[in-house]
MDTraj code that builds the backbone (N, CA, C; nanometers):
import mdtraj as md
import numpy as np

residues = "UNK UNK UNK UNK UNK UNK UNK UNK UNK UNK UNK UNK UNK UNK UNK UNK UNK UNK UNK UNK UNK UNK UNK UNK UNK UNK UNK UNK UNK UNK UNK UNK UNK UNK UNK UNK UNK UNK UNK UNK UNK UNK UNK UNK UNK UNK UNK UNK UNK UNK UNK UNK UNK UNK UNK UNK UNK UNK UNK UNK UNK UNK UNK UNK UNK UNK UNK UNK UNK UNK UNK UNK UNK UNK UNK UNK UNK UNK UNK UNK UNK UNK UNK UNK UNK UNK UNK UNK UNK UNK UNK UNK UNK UNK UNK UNK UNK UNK UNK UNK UNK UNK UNK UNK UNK UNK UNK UNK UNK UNK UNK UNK UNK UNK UNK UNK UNK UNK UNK UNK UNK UNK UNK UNK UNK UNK UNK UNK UNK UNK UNK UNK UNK UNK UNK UNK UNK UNK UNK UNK UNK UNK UNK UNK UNK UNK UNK UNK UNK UNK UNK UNK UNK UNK UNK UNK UNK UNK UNK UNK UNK UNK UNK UNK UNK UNK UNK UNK UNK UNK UNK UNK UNK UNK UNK UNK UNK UNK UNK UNK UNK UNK UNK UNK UNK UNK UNK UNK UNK UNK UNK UNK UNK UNK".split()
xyz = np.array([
    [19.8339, 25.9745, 2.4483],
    [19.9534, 26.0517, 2.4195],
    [19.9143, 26.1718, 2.3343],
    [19.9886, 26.3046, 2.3701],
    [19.9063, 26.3872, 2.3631],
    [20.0413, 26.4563, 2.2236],
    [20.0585, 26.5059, 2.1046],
    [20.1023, 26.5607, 2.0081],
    [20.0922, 26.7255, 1.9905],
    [20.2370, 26.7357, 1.9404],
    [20.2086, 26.9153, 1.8998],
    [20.1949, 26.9145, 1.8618],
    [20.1039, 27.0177, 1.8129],
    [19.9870, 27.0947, 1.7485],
    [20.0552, 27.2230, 1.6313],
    [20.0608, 27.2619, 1.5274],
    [20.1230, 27.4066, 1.5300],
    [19.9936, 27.4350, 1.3786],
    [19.9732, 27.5577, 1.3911],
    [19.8646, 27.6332, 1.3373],
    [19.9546, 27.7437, 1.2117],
    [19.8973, 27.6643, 1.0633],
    [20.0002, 27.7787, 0.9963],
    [19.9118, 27.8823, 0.9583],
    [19.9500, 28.0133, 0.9660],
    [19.8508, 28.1137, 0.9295],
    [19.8698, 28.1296, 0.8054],
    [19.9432, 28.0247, 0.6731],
    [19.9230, 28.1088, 0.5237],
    [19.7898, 28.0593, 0.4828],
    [19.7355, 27.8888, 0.5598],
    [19.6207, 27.8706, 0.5194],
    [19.5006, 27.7830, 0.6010],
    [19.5303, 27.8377, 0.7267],
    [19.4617, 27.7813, 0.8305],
    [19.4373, 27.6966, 0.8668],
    [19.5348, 27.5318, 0.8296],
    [19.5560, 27.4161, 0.8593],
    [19.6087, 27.3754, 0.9586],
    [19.5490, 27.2828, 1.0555],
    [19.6218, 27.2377, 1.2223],
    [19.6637, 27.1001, 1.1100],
    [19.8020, 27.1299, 1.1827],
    [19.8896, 26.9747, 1.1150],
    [19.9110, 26.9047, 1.2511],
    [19.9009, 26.7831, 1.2398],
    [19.9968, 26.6687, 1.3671],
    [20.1279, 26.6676, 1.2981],
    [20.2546, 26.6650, 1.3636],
    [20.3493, 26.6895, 1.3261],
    [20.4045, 26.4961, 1.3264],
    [20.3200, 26.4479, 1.4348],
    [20.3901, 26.3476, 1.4539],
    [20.3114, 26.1995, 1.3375],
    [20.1654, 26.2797, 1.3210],
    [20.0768, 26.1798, 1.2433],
    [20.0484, 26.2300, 1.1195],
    [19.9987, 26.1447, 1.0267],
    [19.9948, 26.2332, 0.8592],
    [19.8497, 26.2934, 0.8367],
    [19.7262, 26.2898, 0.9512],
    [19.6395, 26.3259, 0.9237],
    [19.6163, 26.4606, 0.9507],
    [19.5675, 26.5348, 0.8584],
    [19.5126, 26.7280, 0.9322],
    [19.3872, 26.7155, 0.9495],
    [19.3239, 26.8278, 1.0241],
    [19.2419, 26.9261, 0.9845],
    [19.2128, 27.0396, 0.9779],
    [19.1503, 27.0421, 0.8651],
    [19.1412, 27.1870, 0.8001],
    [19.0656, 27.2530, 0.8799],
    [19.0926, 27.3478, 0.8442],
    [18.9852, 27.5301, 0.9336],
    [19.0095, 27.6084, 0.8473],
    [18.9293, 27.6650, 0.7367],
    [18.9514, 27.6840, 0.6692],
    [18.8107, 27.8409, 0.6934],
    [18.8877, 27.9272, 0.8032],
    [18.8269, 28.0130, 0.8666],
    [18.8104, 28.1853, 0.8424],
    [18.7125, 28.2636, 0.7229],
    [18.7614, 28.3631, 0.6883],
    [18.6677, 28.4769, 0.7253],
    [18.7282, 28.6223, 0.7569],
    [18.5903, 28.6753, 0.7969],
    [18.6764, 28.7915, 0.6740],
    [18.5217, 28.8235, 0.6819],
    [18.4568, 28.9259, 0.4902],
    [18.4209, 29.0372, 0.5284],
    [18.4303, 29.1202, 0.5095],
    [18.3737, 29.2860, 0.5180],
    [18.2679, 29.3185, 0.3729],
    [18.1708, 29.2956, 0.4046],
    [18.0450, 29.3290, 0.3035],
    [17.9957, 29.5039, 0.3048],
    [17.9720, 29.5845, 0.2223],
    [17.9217, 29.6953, 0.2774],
    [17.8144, 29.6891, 0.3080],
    [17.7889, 29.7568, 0.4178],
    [17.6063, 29.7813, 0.4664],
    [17.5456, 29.8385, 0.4042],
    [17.4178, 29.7862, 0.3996],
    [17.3099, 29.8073, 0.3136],
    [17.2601, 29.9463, 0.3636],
    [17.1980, 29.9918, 0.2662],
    [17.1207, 30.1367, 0.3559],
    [16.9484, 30.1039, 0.3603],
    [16.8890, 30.1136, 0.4997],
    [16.7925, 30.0751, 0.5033],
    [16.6970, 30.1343, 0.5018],
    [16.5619, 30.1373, 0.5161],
    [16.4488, 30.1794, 0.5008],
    [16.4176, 30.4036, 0.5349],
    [16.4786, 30.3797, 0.6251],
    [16.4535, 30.5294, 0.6641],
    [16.5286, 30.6184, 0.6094],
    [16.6806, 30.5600, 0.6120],
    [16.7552, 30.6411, 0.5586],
    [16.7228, 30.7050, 0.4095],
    [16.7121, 30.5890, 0.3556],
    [16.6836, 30.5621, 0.2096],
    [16.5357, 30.7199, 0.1971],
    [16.4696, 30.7244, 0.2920],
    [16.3305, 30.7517, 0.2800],
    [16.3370, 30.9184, 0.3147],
    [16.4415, 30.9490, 0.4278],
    [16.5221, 31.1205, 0.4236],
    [16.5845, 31.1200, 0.3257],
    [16.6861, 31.0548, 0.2131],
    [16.7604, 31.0796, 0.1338],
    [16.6632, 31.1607, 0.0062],
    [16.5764, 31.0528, -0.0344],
    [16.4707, 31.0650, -0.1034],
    [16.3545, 31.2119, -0.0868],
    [16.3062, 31.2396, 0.0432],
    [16.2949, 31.3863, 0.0814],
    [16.3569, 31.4915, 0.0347],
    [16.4737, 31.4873, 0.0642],
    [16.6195, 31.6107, 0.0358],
    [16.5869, 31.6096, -0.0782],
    [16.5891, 31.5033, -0.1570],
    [16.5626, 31.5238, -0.3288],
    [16.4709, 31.5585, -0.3450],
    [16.3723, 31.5631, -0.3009],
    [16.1933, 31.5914, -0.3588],
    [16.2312, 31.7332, -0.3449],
    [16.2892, 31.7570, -0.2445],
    [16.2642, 31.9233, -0.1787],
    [16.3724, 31.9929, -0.2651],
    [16.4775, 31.9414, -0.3169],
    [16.5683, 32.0412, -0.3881],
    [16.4836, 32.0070, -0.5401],
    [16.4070, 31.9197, -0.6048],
    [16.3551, 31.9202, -0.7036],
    [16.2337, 32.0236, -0.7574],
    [16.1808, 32.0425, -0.6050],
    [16.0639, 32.1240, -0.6036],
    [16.1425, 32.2868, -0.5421],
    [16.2578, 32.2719, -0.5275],
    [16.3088, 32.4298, -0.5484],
    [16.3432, 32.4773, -0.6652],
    [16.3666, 32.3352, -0.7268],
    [16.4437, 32.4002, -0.8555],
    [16.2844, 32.4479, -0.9345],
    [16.1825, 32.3840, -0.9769],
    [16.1005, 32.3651, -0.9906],
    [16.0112, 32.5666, -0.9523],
    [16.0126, 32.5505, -0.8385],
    [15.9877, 32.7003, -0.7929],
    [16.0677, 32.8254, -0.8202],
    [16.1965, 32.7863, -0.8163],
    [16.2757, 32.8794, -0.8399],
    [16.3183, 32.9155, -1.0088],
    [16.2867, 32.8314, -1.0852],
    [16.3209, 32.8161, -1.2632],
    [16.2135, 32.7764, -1.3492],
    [16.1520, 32.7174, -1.3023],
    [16.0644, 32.6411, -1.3947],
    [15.9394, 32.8014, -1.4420],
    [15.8348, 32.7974, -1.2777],
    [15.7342, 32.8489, -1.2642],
    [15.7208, 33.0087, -1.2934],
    [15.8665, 33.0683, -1.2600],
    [15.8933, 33.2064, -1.3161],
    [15.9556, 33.2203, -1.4517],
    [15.9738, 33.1578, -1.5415],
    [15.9556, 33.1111, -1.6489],
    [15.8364, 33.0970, -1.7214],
    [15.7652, 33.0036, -1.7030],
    [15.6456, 33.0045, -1.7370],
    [15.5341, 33.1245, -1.7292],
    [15.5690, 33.1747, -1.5820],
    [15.4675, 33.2964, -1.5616],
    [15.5197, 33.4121, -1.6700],
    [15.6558, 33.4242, -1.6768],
    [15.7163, 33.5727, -1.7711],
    [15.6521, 33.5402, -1.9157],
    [15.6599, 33.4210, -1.9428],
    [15.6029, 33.3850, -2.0948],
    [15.4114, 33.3832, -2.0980],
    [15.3766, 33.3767, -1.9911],
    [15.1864, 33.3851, -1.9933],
    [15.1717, 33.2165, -1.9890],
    [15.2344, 33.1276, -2.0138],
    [15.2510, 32.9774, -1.9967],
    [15.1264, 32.9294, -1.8885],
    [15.0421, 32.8671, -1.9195],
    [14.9312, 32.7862, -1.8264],
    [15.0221, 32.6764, -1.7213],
    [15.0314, 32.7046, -1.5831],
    [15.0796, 32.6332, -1.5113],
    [14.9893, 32.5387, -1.4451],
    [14.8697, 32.5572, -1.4905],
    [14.7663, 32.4651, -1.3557],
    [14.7074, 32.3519, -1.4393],
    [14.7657, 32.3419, -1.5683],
    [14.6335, 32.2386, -1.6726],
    [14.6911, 32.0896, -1.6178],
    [14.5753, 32.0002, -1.5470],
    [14.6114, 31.8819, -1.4799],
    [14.6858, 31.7744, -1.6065],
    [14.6733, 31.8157, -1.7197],
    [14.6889, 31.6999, -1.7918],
    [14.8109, 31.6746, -1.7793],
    [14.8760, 31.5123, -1.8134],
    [14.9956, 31.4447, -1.8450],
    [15.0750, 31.5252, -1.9195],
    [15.0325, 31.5608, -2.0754],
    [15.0824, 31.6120, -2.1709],
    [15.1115, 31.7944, -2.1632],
    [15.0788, 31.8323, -2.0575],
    [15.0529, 31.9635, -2.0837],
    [15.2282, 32.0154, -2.0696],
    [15.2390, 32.1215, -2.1117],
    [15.4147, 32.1386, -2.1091],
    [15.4715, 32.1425, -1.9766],
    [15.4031, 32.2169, -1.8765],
    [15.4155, 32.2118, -1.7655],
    [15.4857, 32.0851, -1.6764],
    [15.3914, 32.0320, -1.6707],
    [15.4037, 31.8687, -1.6306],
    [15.5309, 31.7795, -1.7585],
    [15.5278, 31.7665, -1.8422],
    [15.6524, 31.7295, -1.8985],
    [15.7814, 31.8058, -1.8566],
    [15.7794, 31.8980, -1.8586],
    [15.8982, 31.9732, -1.8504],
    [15.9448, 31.9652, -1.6739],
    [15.9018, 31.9448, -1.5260],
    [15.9105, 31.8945, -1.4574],
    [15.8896, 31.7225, -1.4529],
    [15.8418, 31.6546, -1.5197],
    [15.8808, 31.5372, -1.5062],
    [16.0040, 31.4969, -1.6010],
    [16.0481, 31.5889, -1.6571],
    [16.1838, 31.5351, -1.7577],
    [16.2959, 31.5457, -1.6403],
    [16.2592, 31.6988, -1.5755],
    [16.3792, 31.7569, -1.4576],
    [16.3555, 31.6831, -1.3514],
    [16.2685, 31.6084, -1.3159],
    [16.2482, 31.5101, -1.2006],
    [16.3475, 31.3644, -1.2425],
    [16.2968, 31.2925, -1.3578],
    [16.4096, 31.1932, -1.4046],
    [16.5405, 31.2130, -1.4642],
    [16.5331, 31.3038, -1.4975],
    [16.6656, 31.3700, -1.5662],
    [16.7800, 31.3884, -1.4394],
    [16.7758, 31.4435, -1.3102],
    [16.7921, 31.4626, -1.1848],
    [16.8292, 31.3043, -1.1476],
    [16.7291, 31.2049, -1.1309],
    [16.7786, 31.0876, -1.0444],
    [16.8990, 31.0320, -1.2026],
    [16.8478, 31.0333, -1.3094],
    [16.9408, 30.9606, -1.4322],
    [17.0873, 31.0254, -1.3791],
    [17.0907, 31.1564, -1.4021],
    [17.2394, 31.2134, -1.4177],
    [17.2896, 31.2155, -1.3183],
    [17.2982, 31.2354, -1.1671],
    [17.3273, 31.2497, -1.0459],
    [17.3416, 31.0833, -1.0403],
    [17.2928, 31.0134, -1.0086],
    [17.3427, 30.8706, -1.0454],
    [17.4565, 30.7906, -1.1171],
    [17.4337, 30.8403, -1.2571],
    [17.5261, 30.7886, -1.3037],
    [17.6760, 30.8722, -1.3008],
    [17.6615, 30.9699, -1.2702],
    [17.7724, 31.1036, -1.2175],
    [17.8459, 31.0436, -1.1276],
    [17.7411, 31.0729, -0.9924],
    [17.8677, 31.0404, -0.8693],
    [17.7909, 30.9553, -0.7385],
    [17.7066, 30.8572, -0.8225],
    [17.6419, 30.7238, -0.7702],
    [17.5593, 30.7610, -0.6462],
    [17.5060, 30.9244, -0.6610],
    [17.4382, 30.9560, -0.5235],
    [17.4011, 31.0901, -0.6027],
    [17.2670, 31.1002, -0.5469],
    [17.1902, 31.2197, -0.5491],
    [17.2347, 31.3152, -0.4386],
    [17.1831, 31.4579, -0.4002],
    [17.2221, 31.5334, -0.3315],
    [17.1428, 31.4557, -0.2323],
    [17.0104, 31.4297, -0.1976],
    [16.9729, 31.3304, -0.0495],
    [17.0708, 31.2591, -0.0082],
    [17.1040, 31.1657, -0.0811],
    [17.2235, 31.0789, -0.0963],
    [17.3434, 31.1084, -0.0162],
    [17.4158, 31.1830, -0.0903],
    [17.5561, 31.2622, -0.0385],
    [17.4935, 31.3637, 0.1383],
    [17.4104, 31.3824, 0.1293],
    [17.3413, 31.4354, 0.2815],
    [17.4301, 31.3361, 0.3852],
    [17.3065, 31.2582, 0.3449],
    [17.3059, 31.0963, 0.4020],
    [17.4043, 31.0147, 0.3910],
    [17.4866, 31.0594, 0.3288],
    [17.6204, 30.8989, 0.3326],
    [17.6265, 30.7728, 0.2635],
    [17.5166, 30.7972, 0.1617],
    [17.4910, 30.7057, 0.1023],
    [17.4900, 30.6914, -0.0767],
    [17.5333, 30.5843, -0.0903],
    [17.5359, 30.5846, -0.2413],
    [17.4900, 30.4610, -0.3358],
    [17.4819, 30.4390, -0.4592],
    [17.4139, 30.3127, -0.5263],
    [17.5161, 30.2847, -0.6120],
    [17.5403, 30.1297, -0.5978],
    [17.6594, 30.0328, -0.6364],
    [17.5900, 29.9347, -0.7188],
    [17.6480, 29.8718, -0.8025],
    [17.5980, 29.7919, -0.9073],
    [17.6122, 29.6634, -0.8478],
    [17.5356, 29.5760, -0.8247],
    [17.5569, 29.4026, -0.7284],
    [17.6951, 29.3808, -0.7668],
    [17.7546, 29.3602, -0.8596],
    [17.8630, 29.3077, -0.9165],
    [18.0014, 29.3565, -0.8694],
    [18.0317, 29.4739, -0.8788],
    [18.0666, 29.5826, -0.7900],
    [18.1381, 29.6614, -0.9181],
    [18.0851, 29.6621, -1.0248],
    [18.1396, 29.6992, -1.1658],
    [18.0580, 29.8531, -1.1380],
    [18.1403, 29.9082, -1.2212],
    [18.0925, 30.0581, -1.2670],
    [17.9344, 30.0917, -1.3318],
    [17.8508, 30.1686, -1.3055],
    [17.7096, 30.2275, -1.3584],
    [17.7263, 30.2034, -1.4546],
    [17.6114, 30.1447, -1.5514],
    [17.6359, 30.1580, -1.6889],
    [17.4948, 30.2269, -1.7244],
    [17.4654, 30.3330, -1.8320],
    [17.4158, 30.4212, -1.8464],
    [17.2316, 30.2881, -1.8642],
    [17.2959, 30.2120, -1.9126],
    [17.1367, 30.0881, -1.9301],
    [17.0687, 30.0995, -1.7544],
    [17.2089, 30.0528, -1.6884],
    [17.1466, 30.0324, -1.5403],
    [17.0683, 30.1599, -1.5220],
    [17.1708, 30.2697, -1.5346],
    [17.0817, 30.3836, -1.4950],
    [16.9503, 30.4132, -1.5308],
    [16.9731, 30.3858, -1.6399],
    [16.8258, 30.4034, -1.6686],
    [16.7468, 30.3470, -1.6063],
    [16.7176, 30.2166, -1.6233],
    [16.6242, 30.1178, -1.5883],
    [16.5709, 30.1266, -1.4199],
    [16.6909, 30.1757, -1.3535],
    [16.6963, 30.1952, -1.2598],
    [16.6505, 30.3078, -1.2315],
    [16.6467, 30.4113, -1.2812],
    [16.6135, 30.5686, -1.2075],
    [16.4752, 30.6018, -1.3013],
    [16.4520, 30.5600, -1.4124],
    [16.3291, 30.5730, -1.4839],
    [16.2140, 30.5010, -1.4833],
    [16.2476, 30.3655, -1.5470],
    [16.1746, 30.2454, -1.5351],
    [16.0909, 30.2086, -1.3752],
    [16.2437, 30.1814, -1.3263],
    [16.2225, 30.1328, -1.1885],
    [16.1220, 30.2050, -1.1093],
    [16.1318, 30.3815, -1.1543],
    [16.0779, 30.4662, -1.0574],
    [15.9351, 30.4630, -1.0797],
    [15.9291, 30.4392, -1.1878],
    [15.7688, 30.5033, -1.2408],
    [15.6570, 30.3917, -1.1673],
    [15.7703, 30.2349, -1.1759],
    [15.6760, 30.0984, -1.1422],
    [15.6468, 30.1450, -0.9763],
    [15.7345, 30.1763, -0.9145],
    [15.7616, 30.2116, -0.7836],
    [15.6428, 30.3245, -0.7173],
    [15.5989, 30.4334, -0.8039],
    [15.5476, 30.5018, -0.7570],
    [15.4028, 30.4621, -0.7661],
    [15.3242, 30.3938, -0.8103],
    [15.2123, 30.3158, -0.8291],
    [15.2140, 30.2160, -0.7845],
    [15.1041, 30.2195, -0.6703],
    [15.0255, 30.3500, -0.6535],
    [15.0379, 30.3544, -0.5042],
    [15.0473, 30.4852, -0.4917],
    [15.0632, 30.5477, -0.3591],
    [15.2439, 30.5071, -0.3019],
    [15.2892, 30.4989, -0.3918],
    [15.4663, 30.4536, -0.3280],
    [15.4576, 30.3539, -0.2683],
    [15.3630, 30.2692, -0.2675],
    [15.3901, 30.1060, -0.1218],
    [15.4985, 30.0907, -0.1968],
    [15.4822, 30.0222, -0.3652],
    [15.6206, 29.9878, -0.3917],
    [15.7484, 29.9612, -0.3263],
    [15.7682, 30.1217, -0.2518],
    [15.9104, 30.1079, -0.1944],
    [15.9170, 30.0663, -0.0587],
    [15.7610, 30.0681, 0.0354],
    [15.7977, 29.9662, 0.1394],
    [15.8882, 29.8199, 0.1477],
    [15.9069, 29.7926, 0.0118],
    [15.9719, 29.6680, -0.0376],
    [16.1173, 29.6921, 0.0644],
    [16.1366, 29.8193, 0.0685],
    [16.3046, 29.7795, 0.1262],
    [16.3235, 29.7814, 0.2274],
    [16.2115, 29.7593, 0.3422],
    [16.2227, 29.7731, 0.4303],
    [16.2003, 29.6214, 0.4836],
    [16.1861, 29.5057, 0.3606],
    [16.1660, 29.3319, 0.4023],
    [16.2624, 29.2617, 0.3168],
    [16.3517, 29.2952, 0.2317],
    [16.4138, 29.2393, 0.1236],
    [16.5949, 29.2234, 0.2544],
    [16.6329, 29.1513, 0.2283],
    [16.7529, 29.0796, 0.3205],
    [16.8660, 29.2136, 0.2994],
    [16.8792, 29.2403, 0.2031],
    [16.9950, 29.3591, 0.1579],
    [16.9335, 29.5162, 0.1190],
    [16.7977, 29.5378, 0.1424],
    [16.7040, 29.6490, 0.1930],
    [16.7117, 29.6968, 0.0075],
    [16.6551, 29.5870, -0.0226],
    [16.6823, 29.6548, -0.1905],
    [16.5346, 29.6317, -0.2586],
    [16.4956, 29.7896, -0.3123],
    [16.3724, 29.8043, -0.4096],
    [16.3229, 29.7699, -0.4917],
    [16.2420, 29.7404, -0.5590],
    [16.1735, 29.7035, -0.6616],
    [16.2627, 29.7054, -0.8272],
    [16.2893, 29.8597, -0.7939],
    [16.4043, 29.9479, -0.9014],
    [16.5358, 29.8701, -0.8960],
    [16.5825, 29.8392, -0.7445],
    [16.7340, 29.7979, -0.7144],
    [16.6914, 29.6655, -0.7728],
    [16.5907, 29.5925, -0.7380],
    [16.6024, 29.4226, -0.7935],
    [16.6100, 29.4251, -0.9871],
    [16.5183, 29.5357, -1.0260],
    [16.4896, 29.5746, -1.1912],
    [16.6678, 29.5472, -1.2342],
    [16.7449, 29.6581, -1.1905],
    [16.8380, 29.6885, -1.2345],
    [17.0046, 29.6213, -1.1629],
    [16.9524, 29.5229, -1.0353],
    [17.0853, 29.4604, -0.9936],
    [17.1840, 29.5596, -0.9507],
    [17.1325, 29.6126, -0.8452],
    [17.1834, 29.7521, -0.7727],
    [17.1828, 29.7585, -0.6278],
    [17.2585, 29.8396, -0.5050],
    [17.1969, 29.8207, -0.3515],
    [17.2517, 29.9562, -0.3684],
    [17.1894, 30.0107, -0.2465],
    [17.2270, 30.1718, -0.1999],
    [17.2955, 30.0839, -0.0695],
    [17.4121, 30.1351, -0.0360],
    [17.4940, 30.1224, 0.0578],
    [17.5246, 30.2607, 0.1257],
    [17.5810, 30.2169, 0.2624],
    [17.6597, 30.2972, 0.3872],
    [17.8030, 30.3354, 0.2770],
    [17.8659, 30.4352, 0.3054],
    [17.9646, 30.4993, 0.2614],
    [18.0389, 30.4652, 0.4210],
    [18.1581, 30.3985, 0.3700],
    [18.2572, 30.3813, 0.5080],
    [18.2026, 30.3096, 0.5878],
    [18.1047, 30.2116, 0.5625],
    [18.0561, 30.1611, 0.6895],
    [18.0347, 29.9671, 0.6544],
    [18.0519, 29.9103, 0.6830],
    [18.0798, 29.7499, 0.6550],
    [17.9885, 29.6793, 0.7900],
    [17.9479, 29.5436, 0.6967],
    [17.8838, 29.4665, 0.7632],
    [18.0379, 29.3087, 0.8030],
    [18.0356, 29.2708, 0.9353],
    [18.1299, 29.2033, 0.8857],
    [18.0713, 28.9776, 0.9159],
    [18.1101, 28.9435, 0.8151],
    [18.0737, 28.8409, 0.7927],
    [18.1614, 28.7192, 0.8134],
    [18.1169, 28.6490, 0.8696],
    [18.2453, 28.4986, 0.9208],
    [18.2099, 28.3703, 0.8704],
    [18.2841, 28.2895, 0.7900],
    [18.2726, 28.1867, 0.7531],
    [18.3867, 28.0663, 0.7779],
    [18.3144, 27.9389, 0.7815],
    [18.3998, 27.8380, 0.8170],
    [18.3794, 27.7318, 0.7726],
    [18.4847, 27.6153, 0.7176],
    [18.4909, 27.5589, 0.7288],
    [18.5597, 27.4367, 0.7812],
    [18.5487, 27.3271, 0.8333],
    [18.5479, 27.2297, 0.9113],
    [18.5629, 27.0951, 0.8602],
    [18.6835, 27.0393, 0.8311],
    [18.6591, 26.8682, 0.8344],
    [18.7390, 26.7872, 0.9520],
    [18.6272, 26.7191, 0.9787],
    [18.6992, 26.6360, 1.0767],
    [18.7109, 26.5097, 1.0493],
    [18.8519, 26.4306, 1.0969],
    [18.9080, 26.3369, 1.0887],
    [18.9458, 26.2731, 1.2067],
    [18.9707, 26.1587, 1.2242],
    [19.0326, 26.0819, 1.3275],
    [19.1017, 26.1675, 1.4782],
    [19.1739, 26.2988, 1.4212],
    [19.2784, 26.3041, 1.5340],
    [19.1559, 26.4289, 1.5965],
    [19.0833, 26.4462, 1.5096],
    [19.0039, 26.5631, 1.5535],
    [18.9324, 26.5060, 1.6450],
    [18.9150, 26.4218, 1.6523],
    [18.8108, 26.3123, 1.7621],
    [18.8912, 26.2760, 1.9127],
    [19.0298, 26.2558, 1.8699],
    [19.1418, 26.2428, 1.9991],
    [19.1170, 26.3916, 2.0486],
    [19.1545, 26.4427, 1.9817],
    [19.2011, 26.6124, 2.0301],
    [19.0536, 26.6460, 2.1217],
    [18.9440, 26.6032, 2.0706],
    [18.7781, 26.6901, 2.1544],
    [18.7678, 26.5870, 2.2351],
    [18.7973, 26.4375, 2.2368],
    [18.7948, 26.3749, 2.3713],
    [18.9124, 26.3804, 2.5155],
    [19.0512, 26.4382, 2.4497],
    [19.1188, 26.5149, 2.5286],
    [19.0965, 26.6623, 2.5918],
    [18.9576, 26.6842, 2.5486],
    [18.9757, 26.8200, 2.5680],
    [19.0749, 26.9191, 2.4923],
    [19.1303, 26.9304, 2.4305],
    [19.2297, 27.0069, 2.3744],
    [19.1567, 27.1509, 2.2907],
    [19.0863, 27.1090, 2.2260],
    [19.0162, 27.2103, 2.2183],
    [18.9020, 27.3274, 2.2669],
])
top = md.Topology()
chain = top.add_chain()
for i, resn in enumerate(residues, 1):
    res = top.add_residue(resn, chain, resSeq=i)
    for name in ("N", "CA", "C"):
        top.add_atom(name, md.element.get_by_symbol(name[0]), res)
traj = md.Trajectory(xyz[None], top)
């Protein structure tokens, strides 16, 4: 003998109307944002090198030349080299914590979100655009091949600081379920009903 069935959508429970047993379905699908992956991440990062090294050409070096300033001394310390590596981190720090995307970034469609989904906090930034970068670039950048094997395409820097660069407007979508079965659930799949 075969029973109606009725399906309430406030919480996804099949009731027997005629017997006191349910089961649950307890069935939800999630919209995650997409991760931004390896390449993208890797043109975004370009755009920035290249507007860093304009600014760099266009302010820094004619500067230096009007003052007689030594531009070629290889050392760490030399003013040269500080004063482009301040405008190199200074660049990923402030553009970050600004408007969660560098100009590569905003190119690209892409931006950096805190795991949690809480607001930048100037610590993250840091750790993240300074710290993170410096571990990252030694030696030879493999470092950041990292995001091209990590499940949510996240860097060395992104794991440091508990961060993902995501798709702008663009969602991954995710389905979950759960399932208990009981007695009538066993009538119902040997009737076929389901």
């Amino acid at each position: 003998m075969m029973s109606e069935y009725v399906q309430s959508p406030e919480n996804n429970v099949l009731s027997n109307q005629s017997e006191s047993q349910q089961i649950l379905v307890n069935h939800t699908e999630q919209y995650v944002s997409k991760a931004a992956g390896f390449w993208i991440r890797f043109w975004a990062y370009t755009v920035d090198l290249l507007v860093l090294a304009s600014i760099g050409m266009l302010l820094i070096k004619p500067i230096f030349r009007l003052f007689s300033l030594d531009i070629n001394n290889p050392s760490w310390y030399a003013p040269f080299a500080v004063i482009t590596a301040t405008i190199f981190y200074g660049y990923f720090i402030v553009m970050t914590k600004l408007c969660n995307q560098t100009v590569g970034k905003m190119i690209f469609g892409i931006r950096v979100i805190s795991k949690d989904g809480a607001k930048l906090k100037w610590s993250t930034v840091l750790f993240r655009e300074w710290i993170g970068r410096i571990i990252s670039v030694i030696p030879f950048n493999i470092p950041y091949l990292v995001v091209a094997f990590t499940p949510r395409n996240q860097a060395i820097h992104d794991f440091i600081a508990d961060t993902l660069v995501i798709h702008e407007g663009a969602y991954d979508k995710k389905e979950k379920g759960f399932y208990e079965k009981s007695n009538t659930a066993k009538e119902l799949q040997e009737q076929n009903v389901f």
